[in-house]
C-alpha positions, 0 to 999 in steps of 0.5 A, spaced: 552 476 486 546 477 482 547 484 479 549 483 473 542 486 468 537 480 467 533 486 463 537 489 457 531 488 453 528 494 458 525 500 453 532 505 455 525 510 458 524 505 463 530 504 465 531 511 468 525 510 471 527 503 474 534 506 476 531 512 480 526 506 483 531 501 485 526 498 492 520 497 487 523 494 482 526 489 486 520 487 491 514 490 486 517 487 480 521 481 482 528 485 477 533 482 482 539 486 478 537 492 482 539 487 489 543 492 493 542 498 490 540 504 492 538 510 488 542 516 491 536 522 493 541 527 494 538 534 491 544 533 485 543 526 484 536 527 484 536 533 479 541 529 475 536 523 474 530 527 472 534 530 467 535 523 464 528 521 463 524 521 457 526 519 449 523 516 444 516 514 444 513 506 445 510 503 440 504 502 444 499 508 446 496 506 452 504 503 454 506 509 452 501 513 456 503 508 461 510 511 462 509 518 461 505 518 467 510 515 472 516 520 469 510 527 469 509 523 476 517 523 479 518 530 475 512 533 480 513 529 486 521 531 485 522 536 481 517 541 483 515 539 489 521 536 491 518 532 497 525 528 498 527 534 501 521 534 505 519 527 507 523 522 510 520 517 506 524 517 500 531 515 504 527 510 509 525 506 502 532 507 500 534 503 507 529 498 507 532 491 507 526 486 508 525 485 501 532 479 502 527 475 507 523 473 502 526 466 499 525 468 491 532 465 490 537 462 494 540 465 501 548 466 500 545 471 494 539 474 498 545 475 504 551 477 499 546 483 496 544 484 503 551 486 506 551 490 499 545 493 501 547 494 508 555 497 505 550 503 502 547 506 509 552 511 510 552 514 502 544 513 503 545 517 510 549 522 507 544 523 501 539 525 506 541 530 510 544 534 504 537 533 501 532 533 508 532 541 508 525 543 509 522 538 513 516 540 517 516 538 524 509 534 524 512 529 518 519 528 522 515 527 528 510 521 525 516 519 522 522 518 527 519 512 529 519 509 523 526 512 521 527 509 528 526 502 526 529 501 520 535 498 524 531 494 527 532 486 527 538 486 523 542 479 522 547 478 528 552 475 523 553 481 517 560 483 517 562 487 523 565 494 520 559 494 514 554 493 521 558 498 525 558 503 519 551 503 517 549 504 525 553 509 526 551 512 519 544 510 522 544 514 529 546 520 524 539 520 521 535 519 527 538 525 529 537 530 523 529 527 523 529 529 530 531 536 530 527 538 525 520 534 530 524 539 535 526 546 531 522 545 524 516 548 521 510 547 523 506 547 517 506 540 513 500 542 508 502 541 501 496 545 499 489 543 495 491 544 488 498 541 489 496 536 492 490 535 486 497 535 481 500 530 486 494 525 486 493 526 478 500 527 475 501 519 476 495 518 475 494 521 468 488 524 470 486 531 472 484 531 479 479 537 482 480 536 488 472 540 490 469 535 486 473 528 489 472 531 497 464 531 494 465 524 493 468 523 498 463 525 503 458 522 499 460 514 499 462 516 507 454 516 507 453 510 504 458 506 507 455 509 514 448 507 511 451 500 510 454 498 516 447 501 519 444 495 516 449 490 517 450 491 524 443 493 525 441 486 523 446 482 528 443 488 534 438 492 533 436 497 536 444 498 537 447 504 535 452 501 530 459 504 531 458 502 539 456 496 537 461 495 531 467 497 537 465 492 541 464 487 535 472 489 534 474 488 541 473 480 540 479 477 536 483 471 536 489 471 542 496 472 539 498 464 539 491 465 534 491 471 529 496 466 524 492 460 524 484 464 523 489 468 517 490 462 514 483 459 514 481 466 512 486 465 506 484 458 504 476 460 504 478 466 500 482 462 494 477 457 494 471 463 493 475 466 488 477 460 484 469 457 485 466 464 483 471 466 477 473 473 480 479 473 478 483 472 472 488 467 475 488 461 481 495 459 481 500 459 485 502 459 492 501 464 498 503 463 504 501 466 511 508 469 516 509 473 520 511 479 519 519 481 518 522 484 523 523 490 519 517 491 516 513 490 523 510 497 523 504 495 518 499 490 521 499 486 515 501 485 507 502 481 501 509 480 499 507 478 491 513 473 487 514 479 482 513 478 475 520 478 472 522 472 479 521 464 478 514 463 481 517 462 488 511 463 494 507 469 496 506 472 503 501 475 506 505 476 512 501 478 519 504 483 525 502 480 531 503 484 538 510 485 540 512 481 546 513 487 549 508 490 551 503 490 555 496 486 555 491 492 553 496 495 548 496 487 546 489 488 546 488 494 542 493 491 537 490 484 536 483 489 534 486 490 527 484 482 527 477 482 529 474 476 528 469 482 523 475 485 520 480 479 519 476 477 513 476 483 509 483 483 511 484 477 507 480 477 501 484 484 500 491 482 501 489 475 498 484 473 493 481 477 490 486 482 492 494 482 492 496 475 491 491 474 485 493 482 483 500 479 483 498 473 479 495 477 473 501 482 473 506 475 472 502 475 465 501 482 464 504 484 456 509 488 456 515 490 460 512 496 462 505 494 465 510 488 469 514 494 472 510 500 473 505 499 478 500 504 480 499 503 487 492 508 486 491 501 481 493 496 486 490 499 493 483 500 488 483 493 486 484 490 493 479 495 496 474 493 490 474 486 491 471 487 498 465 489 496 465 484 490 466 479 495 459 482 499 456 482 491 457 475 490 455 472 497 462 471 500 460 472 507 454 466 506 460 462 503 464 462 509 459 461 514 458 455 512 464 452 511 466 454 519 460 451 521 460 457 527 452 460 529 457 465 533 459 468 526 455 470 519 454 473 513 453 479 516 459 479 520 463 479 514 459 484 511 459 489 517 467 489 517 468 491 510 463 497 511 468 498 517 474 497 513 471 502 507 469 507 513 477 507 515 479 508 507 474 514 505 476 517 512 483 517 510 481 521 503 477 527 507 483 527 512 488 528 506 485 533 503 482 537 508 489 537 512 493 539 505 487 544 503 488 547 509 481 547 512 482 541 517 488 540 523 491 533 525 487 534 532 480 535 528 483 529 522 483 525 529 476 527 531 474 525 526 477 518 524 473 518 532 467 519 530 468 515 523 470 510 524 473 504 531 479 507 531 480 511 537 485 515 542 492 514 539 491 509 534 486 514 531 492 519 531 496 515 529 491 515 521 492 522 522 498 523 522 499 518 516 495 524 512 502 529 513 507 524 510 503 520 506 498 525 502 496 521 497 493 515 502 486 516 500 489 512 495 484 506 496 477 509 495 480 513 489 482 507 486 475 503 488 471 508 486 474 509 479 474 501 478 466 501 480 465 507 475 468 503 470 464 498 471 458 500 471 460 503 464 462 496 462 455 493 463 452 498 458 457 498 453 458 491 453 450 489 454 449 482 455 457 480 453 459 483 460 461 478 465 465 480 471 470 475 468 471 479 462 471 485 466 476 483 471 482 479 464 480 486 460 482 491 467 488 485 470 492 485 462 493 492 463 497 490 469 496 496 474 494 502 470 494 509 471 487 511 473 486 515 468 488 510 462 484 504 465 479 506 460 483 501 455 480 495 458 473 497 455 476 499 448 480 491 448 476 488 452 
């Protein structure tokens, strides 16, 4: 059974920290001492672990640093704001299984840690409705689904009494969810000042909320000039979002999303090793469907995490449930346009995720290796979008596919629609916490913003209830580009992207507010 500790070197701060993070230091981290272990997100159990954090400072400032903004993170989300009793989420992490899928290490492991995970569903359950107390409805409705899914896909040949308990214990949470989408307050809102501290305390940042709203709006209205020109090259006289949703409406068929994903994979590999855009070309990364646990979300990158033997990544594809029915296949299948599955890929691929995750294995330090900034690591990925627009990716692929029907300018036009889906999400969040926007003006304007339309423009802004800090992606790029820009004065005829790029990769996935180091050891 593999949960004997691997990791007794662990700094004694960090392992508090990893024992009240067991989901993410298994999948993000690769640290399979933590295989079939749960945290327990009871009220108590919750008080009891923040009381543990803290202790001696580490020897590295900007690790110590580092560190101190995921513990001063974990006391305000759990401490102050105590959202385990208001968001579902934190027990669905705690239930989550699909991290056993992937083949870091040999099945019957993979399988016994499984069945032990599985055993802990009813004390996870239990936790949760002793702490899930102030759930709003509009949170506990966008989530039932989610919470729904949870069992779904389970092996057929686990032990009948731990599955039998499990479900059982499972069918209770679904219940409490539901009660509180029926009977709980209507007001999902954190507030503008906390969720300032909530984006910021991690982040080891002050954040005014009024100034990020500010610039928030002003790259909505350099994206939209972008994708004006981009699509107005390829339609004038079109006006660009009509022609962009016609664009979106022309996908591969379900039989074909897997196989274009590859080919966009392996372009973006070759350009990112040929370009030198990111610090670390080796490794393999294959493309999959997605588990049938983590099948909610459209695509993602499953890295080899830092502490495991180099196994394969995955860039793990969700294809239209057989189930449905043609348009609600089709308006799926949307997601990967033959516009935006480029942007896709390089975002969860190279230079996004899997080269992330190939710095993050030569990260220096333990700390760096298992606190990840997910701000960070969705502002690189983002980032490298544009980059790849920078550097000539679209000219690059059109010539290699060799197709008249698709050009630069296709790749170009579906990063600006993929930007417009993030930066919306940013001005969503903070005006619904802020208390001046509701769901149905957030679903308005995802409308008008962006292709998404109908439910699935709800569905964005639903997110923003439970998911608050989900304007992460453009917060993050932003920063990175700001620094950038401070990197090339600083450095003058010594800056490269290359150099750019090692400086910010060796700190692994820093908070926001510590990314500065690169330009101070760069």
């Amino acid at each position: 059974m593999p949960f004997q500790s691997q990791h007794d070197d662990l700094p004694a701060r960090l392992r508090h920290l990893a024992d009240l993070m067991p989901g993410n230091m298994r999948e993000g981290a690769g640290m399979h001492e933590y295989d079939g272990r749960v945290a327990d997100m009871s009220p108590d159990g919750v008080r009891d672990a923040l009381a543990r954090l803290g202790g001696d400072p580490l020897d590295d400032p900007h690790d110590e640093a580092h560190l101190t903004a995921f513990e001063n993170a974990l006391r305000y989300e759990l401490g102050e704001l105590q959202l385990h009793r208001s968001n579902p989420l934190y027990h669905l992490a705690e239930l989550d299984l699909s991290g056993y899928d992937r083949e870091y290490a040999p099945r019957a492991d993979r399988d016994a840690a499984r069945v032990a995970h599985l055993a802990e569903w009813p004390r996870v359950v239990d936790n949760a409705i002793a702490a899930l107390d102030r759930m709003p409805a509009p949170v506990a409705e966008a989530l039932l689904g989610a919470v729904r899914g949870a069992a779904d896909g389970l092996p057929g040949d686990l032990p009948a009494d731990v599955r039998e308990a499990a479900l059982a214990a499972h069918t209770r949470l679904v219940a409490h969810i539901r009660q509180a989408a029926e009977q709980g307050p209507r007001d999902a809102g954190l507030g503008g000042a906390e969720l300032g501290r909530l984006m910021g305390s991690g982040e080891a940042v002050e954040v005014d909320i009024a100034d990020l709203a500010s610039r928030a709006a002003a790259e909505r209205d350099r994206l939209r000039a972008r994708l004006a020109e981009a699509a107005g090259r390829l339609a004038p006289g079109r006006e660009p979002m009509e022609f962009v949703r016609e664009l979106t409406r022309q996908h591969p068929g379900t039989g074909g999303v897997l196989d274009a994903a590859r080919r966009w994979t392996e372009l973006a590999l070759e350009f990112t090793a040929e370009r030198g855009l990111a610090p670390h070309n080796d490794g393999e990364c294959r493309v999959d469907v997605s588990p049938p646990s983590q099948r909610w979300a459209t695509a993602m990158m499953a890295w080899s995490g830092p502490w495991e033997a180099d196994t394969p990544s995955f860039y793990f594809i969700t294809p239209p449930d057989a189930s449905w029915t043609k348009e609600e296949a089709d308006e799926w299948l949307e997601m990967f346009s033959h516009t935006t599955l480029p942007a896709v890929s390089v975002h969860e691929v190279a230079p996004g995720h899997f080269s992330h995750g190939r710095a993050l294995r030569r990260a220096p330090g333990p700390v760096r290796r298992a606190l990840h900034s997910m701000t960070f690591a969705e502002g690189w990925a983002h980032y490298v979008e544009e980059l790849c627009v920078e550097e000539g990716f679209g000219a690059y692929a059109a010539e290699r596919l060799g197709d008249p029907k698709w050009t630069a300018d296709h790749y170009e036009t579906g990063v600006w629609v993929e930007a417009l889906i993030r930066v919306t999400r940013l001005s969503v969040a903070i005006g619904m916490h802020s208390g001046t926007m509701t769901v149905e003006e957030a679903a308005a304007r995802f409308a008008e913003d962006t292709p998404l339309q109908g439910p699935a423009a709800l569905a964005e802004a639903r997110r923003a209830t439970f998911d608050p800090t989900y304007g992460r992606y453009t917060w993050g790029k932003l920063e990175i580009l700001r620094l950038r820009e401070r990197a090339r004065e600083r450095w003058g005829d010594g800056f490269s992207l290359d150099r750019f790029h090692r400086a910010l990769l060796d700190l692994g996935s820093p908070p926001l507010g510590l990314i500065d180091t690169a330009l101070e050891r760069g």
